[in-house]
N, C-alpha and C positions, 0 to 999 in steps of 0.2 A: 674498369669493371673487375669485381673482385669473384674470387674462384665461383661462389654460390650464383650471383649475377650468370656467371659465364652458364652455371650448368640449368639454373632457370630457361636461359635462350633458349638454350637449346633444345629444353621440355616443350615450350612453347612453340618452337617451326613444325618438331614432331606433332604436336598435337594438330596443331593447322594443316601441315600439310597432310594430316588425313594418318599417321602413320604409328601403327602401334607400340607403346614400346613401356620398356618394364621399369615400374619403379620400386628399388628394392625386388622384392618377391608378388608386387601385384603389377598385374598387365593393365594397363590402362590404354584405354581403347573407345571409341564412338565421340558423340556428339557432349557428350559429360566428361571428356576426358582431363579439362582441364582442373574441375573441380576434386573427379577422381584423385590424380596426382597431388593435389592440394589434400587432399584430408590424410591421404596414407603418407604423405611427409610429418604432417602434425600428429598423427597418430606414433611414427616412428621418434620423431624430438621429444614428446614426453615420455617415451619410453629409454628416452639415451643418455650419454653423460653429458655435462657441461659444455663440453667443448664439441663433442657433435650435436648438440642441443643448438648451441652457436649457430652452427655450416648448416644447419638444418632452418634454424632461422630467417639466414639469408637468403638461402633458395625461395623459401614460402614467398618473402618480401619480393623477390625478385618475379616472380609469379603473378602475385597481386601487382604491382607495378604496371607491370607488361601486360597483363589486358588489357583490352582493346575492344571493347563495347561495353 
């Protein structure tokens, strides 16, 4: 599991287990949290360089992956 992968996971226990938590500078929070975290990662990669465009990438992928309904 690669760095993004790892920090995907663990957006996703937080979000499941109910628990708010910041990404970047937005709080992501409630029953839309997962999608929340998902837009302000993509919002933040096309605003980044290459290579956190990348890291930023892999998280989204890791995100999408790991839903679960």
């Amino acid at each position: 599991m690669d760095a993004g992968e790892q920090l995907a996971a663990e957006i996703l226990d937080a979000i499941r287990s109910g628990r708010d938590l910041w990404v970047f500078d937005e709080l992501i929070a409630g029953p839309e949290g997962l999608e929340r975290a998902r837009k302000v990662l993509i919002e933040k990669r096309d605003a980044s360089d290459p290579d956190e465009a990348a890291f930023l990438t892999s998280i989204i992928r890791g995100l999408e992956k790991g839903r679960r309904w």
